[in-house]
C-alpha positions as a Markdown table, in Angstrom:
| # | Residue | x | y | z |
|---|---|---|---|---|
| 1 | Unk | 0.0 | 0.0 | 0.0 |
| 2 | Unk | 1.2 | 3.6 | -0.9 |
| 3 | Unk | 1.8 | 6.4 | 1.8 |
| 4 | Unk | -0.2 | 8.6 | -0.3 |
| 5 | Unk | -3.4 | 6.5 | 0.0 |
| 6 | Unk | -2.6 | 5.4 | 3.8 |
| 7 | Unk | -2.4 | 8.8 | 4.8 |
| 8 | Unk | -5.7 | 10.2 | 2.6 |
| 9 | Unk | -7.2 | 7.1 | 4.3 |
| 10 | Unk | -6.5 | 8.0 | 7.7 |
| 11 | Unk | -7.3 | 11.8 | 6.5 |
| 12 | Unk | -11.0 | 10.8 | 5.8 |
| 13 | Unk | -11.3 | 9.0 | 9.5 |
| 14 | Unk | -10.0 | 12.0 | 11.2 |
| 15 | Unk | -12.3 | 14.4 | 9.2 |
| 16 | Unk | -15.4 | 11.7 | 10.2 |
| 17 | Unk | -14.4 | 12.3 | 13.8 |
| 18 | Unk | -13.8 | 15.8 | 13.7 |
| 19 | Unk | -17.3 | 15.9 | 12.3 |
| 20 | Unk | -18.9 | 14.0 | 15.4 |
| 21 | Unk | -16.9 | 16.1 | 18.1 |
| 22 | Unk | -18.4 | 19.2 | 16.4 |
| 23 | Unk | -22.1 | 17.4 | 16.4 |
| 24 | Unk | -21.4 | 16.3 | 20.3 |
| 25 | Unk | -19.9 | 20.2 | 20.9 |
| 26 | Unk | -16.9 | 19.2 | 22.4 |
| 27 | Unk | -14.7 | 22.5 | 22.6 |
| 28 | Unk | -13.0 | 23.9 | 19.8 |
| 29 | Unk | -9.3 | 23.3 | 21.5 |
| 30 | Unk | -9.6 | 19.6 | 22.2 |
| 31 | Unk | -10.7 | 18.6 | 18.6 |
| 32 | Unk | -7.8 | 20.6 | 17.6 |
| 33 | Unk | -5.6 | 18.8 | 19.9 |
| 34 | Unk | -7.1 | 15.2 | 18.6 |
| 35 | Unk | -6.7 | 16.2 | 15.1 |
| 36 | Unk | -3.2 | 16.5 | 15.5 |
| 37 | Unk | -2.5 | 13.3 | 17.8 |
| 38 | Unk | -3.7 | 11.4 | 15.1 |
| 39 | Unk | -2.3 | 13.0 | 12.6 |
| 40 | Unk | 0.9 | 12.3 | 14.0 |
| 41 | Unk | -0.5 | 8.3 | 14.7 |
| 42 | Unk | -0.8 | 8.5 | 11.6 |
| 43 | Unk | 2.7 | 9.8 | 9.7 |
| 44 | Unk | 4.2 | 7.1 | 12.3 |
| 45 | Unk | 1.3 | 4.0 | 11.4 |
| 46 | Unk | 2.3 | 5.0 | 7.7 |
| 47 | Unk | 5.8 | 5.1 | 7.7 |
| 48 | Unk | 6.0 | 1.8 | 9.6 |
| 49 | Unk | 3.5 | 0.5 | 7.2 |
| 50 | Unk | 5.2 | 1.4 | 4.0 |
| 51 | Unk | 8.7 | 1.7 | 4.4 |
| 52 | Unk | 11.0 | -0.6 | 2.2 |
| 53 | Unk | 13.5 | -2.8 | 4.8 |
| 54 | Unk | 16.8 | -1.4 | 5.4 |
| 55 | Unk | 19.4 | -3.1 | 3.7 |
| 56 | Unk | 22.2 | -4.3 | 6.3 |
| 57 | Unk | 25.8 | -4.4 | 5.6 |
């Protein structure tokens, strides 16, 4: 699987939860802070996922 498509993935979920935490009016600052923990979960997921194996000498 490509980074690309792991990451727009993951984009869509955060977006879908984003979306709930405004419907459930949770404060603006904590869906901010969510938003970029699992951003970050997700560059990390995605690397991990994706990466070619290092090649030992």
């Amino acid at each position: 699987m490509s980074f690309g498509i792991y990451i727009a993935g993951f984009a869509i979920l955060i977006g879908g939860l984003i979306y709930g935490a405004i419907i459930m009016h949770v404060a603006a600052h904590w869906i901010a802070v969510g938003a970029i923990v699992l951003l970050g979960i997700a560059v990390m997921k995605g690397v991990h996922s994706t990466r070619g194996k290092d090649l030992q000498k």
